[in-house]
C-alpha positions in Angstrom: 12.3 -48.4 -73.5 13.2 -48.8 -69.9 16.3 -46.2 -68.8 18.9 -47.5 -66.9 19.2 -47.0 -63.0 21.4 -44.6 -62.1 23.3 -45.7 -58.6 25.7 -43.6 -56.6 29.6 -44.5 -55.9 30.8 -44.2 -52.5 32.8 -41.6 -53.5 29.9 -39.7 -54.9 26.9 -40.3 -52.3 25.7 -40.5 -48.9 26.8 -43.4 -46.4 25.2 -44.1 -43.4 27.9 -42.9 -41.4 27.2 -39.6 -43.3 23.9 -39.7 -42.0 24.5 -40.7 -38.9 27.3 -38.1 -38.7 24.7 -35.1 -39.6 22.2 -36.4 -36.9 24.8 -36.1 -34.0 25.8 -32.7 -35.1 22.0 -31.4 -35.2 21.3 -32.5 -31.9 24.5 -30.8 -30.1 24.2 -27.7 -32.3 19.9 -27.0 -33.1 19.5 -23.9 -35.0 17.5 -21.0 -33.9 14.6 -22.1 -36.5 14.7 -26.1 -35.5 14.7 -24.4 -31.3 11.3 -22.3 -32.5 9.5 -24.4 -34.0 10.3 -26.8 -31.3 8.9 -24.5 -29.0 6.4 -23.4 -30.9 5.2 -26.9 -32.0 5.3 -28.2 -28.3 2.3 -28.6 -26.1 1.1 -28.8 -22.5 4.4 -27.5 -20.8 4.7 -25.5 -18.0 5.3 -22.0 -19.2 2.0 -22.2 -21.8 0.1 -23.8 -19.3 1.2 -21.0 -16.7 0.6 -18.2 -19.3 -3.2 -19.6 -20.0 -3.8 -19.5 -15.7 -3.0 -16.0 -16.2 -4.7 -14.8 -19.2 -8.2 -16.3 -17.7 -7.4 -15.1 -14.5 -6.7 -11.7 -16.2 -9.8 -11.7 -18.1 -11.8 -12.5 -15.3 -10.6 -9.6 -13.1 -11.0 -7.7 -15.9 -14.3 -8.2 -16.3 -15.6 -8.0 -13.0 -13.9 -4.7 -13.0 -16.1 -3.6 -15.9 -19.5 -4.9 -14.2 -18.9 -3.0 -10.8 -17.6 0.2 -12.4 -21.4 0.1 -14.4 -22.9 -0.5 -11.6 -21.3 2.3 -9.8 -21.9 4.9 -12.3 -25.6 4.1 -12.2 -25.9 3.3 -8.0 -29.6 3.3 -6.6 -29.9 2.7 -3.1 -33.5 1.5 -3.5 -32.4 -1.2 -6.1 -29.4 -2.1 -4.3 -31.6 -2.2 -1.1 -34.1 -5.0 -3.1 -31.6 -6.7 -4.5 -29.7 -7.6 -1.3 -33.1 -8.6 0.6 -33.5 -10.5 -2.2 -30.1 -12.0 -2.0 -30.5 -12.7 1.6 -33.8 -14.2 1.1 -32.7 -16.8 -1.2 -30.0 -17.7 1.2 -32.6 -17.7 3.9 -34.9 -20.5 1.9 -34.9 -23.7 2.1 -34.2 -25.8 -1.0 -37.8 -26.5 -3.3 -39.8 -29.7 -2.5 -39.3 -32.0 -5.8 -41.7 -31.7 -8.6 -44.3 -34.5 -8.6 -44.6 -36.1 -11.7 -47.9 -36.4 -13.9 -50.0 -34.0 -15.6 -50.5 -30.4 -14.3 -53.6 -29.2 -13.5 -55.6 -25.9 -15.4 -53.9 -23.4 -12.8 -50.7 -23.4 -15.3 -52.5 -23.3 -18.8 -51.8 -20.5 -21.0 -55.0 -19.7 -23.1 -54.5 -18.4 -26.5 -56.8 -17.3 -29.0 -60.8 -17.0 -28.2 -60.1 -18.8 -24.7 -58.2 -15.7 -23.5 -60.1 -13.3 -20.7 -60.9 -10.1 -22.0 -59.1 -8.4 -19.5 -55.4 -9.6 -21.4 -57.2 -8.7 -24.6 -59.7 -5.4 -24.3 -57.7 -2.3 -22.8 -61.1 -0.7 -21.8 -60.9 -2.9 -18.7 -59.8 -0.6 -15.9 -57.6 -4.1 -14.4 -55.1 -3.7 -17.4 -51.6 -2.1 -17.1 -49.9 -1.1 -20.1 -46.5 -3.1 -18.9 -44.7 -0.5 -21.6 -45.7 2.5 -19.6 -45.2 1.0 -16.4 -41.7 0.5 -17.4 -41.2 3.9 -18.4 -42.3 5.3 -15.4 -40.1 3.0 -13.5 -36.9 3.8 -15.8 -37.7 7.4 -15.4 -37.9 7.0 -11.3 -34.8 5.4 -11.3 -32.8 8.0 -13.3 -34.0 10.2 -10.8 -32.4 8.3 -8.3 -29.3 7.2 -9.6 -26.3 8.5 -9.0 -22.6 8.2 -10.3 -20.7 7.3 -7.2 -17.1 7.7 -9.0 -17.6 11.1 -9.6 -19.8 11.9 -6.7 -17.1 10.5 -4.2 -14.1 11.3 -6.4 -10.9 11.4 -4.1 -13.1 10.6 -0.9 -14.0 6.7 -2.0 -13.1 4.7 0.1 -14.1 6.6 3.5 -17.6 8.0 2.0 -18.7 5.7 -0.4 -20.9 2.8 0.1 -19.4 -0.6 1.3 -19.2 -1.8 -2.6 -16.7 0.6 -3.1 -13.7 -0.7 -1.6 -14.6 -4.0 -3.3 -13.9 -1.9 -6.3 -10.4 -0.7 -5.5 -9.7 -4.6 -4.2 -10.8 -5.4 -7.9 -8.6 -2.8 -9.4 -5.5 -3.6 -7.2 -6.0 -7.4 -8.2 -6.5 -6.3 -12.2 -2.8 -4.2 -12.3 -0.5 -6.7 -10.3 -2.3 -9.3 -12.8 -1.7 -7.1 -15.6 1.6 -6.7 -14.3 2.5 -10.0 -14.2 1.2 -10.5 -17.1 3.6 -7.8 -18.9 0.2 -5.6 -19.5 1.8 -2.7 -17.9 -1.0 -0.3 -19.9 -3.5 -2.0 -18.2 -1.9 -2.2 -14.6 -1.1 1.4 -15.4 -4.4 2.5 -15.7 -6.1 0.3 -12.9 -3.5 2.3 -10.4 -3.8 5.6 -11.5 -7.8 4.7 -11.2 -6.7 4.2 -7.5 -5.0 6.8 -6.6 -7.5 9.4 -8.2 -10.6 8.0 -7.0 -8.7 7.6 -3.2 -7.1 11.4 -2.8 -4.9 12.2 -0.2 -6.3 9.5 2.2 -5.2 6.3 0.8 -6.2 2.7 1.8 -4.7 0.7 -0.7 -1.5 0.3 -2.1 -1.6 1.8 -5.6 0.7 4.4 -5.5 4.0 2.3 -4.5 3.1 -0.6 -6.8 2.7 2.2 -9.8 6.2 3.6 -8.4 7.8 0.3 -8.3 7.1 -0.3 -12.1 7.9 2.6 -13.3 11.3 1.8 -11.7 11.5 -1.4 -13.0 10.7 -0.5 -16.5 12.7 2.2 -16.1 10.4 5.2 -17.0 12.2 7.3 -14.5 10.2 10.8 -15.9 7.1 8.6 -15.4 8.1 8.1 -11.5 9.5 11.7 -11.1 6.0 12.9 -12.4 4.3 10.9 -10.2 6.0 11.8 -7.2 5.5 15.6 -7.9 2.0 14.8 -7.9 1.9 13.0 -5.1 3.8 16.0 -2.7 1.5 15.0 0.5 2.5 11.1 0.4 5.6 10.4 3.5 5.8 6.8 2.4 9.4 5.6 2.0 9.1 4.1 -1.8 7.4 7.3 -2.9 9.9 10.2 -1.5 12.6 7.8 -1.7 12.5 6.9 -5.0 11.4 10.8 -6.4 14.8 11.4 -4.7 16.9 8.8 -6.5 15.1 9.4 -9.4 16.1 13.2 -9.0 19.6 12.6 -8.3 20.5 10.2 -11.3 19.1 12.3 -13.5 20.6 15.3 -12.5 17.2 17.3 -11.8 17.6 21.2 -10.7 16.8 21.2 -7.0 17.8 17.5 -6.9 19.0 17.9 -3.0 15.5 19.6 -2.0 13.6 16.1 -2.7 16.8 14.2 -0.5 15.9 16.7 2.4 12.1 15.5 2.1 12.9 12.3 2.2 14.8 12.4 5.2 12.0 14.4 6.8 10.3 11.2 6.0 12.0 8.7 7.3 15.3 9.2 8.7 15.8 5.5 9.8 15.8 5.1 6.0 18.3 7.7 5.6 21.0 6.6 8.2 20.4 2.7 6.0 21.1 4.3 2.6 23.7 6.9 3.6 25.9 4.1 5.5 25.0 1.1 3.5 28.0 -0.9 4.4 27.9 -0.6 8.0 23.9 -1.4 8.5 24.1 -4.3 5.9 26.9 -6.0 8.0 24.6 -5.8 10.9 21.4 -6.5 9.8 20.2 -10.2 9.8 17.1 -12.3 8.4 16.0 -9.2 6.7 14.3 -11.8 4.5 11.5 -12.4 6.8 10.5 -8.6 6.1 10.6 -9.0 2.5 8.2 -12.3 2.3 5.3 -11.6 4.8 2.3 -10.7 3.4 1.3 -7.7 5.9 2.6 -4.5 5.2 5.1 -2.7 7.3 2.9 -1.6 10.6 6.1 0.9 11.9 8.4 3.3 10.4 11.4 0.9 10.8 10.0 -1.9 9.0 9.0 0.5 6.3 12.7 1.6 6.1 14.7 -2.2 6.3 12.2 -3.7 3.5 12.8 -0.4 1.1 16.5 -0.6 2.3 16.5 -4.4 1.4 14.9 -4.4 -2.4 16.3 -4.1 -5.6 15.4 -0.2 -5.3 18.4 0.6 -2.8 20.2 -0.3 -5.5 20.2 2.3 -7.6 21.0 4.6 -4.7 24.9 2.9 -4.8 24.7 2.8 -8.7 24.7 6.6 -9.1 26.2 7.7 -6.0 23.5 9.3 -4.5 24.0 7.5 -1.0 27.3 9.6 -1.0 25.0 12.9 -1.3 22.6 11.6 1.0 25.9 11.1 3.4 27.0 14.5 2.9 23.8 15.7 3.7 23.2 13.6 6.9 27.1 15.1 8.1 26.0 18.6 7.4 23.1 18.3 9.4 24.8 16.4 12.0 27.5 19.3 12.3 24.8 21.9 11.8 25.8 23.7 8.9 22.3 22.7 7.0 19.4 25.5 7.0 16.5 23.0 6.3 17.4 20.2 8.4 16.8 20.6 11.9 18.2 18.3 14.9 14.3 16.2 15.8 14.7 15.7 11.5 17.7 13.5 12.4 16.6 12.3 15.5 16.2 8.6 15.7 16.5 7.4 19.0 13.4 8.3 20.7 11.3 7.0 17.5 13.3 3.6 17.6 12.1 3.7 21.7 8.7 4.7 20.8 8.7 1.8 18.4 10.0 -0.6 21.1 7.7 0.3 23.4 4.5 -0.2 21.0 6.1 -3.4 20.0 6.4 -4.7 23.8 2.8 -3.4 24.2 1.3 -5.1 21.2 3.1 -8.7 22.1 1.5 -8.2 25.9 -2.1 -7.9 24.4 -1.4 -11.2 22.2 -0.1 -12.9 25.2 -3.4 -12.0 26.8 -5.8 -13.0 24.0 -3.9 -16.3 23.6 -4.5 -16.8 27.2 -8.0 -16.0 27.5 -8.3 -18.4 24.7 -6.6 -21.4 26.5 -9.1 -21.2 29.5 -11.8 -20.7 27.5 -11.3 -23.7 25.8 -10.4 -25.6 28.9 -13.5 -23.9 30.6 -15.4 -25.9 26.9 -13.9 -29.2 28.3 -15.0 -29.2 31.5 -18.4 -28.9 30.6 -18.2 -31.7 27.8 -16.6 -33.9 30.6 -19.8 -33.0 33.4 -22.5 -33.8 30.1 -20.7 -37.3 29.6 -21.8 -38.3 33.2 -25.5 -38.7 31.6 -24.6 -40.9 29.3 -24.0 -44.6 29.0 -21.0 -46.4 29.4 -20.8 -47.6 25.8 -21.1 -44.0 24.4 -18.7 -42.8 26.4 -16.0 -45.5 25.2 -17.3 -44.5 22.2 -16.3 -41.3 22.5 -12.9 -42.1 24.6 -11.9 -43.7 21.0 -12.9 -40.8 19.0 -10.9 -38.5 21.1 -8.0 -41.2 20.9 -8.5 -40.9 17.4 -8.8 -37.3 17.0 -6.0 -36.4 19.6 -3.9 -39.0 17.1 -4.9 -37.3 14.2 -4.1 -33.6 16.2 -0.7 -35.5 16.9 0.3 -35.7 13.1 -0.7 -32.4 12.3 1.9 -31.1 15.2 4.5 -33.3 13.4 3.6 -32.1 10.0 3.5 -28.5 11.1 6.6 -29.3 13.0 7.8 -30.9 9.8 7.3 -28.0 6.9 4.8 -25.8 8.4 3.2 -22.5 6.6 2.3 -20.9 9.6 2.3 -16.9 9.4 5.1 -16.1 11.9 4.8 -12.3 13.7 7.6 -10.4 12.4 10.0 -9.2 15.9 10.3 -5.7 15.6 12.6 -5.7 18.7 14.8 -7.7 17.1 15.5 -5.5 14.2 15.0 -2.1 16.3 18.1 -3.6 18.4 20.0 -4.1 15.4 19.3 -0.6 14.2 20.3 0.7 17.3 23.5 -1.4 17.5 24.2 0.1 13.7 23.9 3.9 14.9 26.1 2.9 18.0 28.8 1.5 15.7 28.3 5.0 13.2 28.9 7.0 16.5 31.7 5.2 17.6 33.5 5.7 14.8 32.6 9.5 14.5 31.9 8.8 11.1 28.9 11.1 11.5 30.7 14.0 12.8 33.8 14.3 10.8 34.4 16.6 8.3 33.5 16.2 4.6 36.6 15.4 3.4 37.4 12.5 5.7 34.2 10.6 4.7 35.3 7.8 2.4 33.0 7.4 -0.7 
């Protein structure tokens, strides 16, 4: 027997306006399982496709780290020597003729059974080698030579070592900003540290402020302190700055001895932190600094770009530029014992500075110089060789330079237009500024009143 369909009232069930009324308030108000899954769910956008570019390119550098560090632990010179020739050879060769087609001829037949000489078969034949044995010997000659050239040059690496070596630290400075980037701060951890140890005190690379800098950022301030104890013969701005900081906002004993040596370091770095307010009203397109690619070739430069990052920060969150004022006025006044006057002294550095600056923008001036007549000189002698020539070749090659000095024309406009071009950073721009800062400090006597009259 057939039931009866049960229907709902209106009153009872779901109209579309019901519906319809659920669907609007779904899509204003997702919930936090509907937004993961839609994330998760979702393919091809930007941020997966940008986190796949980084995993292979992680994996990559990775790996090549791996192949030149076994390389490097077993280094033969004659096998590296072979290899190369061997490398250069190939490069040196020209390209196979192509393989003619029909049957081969009895040079390439591989007899087997009864066909075989008895010279492969018989080792009473005095032409045989046991290819075992020779290997052996081989393998044993070449543990002989080999040699592991991270612990023989350990702290000496990059100056001693074979060329292949600072290939190595490139790889490992490329395998911790990736792993950085990547949020892998183990591995970017380890690939600095690896830096540093196998560099020593004479370093070429810039492990030791990248590991300082992430510490920071993480916030593993005992993890920077300890690192800058270690490192007591590094004068670089991030490294006895930030020990410093570090020192002061945690409230380590002696906290004021690591201030004094970074002021011994850098005083231009100093005078920046101490009087923030004054040189950041001053300084201009402080930018430029912070996006070239080069790193700071002058103690100034060194000082604005530390000055200008999200480290100096921390310096006004815990007060410590008002100890590093206090300090700076002490010395000033002479009433410090470990601070002496050329410490403090900044204007004859920030001349010295000038001066290299002026000197290094005349040499450019040169070069580019030298370059425009020697490519005017290269002109001269293409127009003599076009007298040879035929007077349809020549409007031949009247049009190509009308097309090429067209095509050289656009390229102006698009450089002109939105041009990459590495611009030189003016260091006599910013030294003026600098100098124009102190001027302002001196002025004011803020540098030789007494402590109490220094505003915090």
């Amino acid at each position: 027997m057939k039931t009866k369909k049960r229907t709902r009232t209106t009153e009872s069930g779901w109209t579309g306006a019901d519906h319809l009324e659920r669907e609007e308030s779904r899509k204003h108000q997702p919930t936090t399982v509907q937004q993961h899954r839609r994330e998760t769910l979702s393919h091809g956008t930007v941020q997966k496709k940008e986190a796949m570019r980084l995993k292979l390119h992680l994996t990559k550098a990775q790996r090549e780290v791996d192949e030149m560090k076994k390389r490097l632990q077993v280094w033969d010179d004659q096998e590296e020597e072979r290899i190369e020739k061997e490398r250069q050879r190939k490069l040196q060769e020209q390209p196979p003729p192509p393989k003619k087609r029909g049957r081969k001829g009895p040079e390439t037949w591989k007899l087997k059974g009864a066909a075989r000489p008895a010279w492969e078969v018989y080792d009473f034949d005095t032409r045989y080698v046991d290819p075992y044995i020779e290997a052996h010997k081989k393998a044993r000659e070449k543990a002989c030579r080999s040699r592991n050239l991270l612990a023989v040059y350990k702290g000496r690496f990059a100056q001693e070592a074979p060329p292949v070596a600072r290939d190595y630290l490139g790889s490992l400075m490329q395998l911790g900003h990736l792993g950085f980037e990547a949020k892998k701060f183990k591995t970017a951890r380890e690939a600095w540290l690896e830096c540093i140890e196998l560099e020593g005190d004479d370093p070429i690379t810039t492990a030791r402020e990248s590991l300082m800098r992430m510490y920071l950022d993480l916030k593993r301030y005992d993890g920077a302190f300890r690192l800058g104890e270690r490192l007591t013969d590094d004068w670089s701005v991030c490294i006895r700055f930030s020990v410093a900081v570090v020192a002061a906002k945690e409230n380590k004993p002696e906290a004021e001895k690591y201030i004094v040596r970074a002021i011994q370091a850098n005083p231009f770095c100093a005078y920046y932190l101490a009087f923030y307010d004054t040189f950041n009203g001053v300084m201009e397109y402080t930018e430029e600094l912070e996006e070239a690619e080069d790193e700071p070739q002058s103690s100034l430069e060194e000082a604005i770009e530390y000055c200008c990052s999200n480290h100096a920060a921390m310096w006004l969150d815990s007060k410590a530029n008002v100890t590093l004022r206090n300090i700076l006025v002490r010395a000033a006044q002479g009433n410090h014992s470990e601070l002496s006057p050329s410490d403090l002294e900044w204007n004859q550095r920030l001349t010295k500075i000038e001066v290299e600056s002026e000197r290094l923008a005349q040499v450019a001036a040169l070069k580019a110089e030298e370059d425009e007549s020697s490519n005017d000189e290269q002109e001269k002698d293409d127009d003599s060789q076009e007298d040879g020539h035929s007077q349809g070749d020549r409007e031949r090659r009247e049009e190509d330079s009308e097309d090429g000095s067209r095509d050289d024309s656009q390229q102006e406009d698009e450089s002109e237009d939105g041009s990459e071009e590495k611009e030189k950073i003016d260091v006599r721009m910013y030294a003026g500024m600098f100098r124009t800062a102190m001027e302002m400090l001196q002025e004011s006597g803020q540098l030789g009143l007494p402590l109490a009259s220094i505003k915090e």
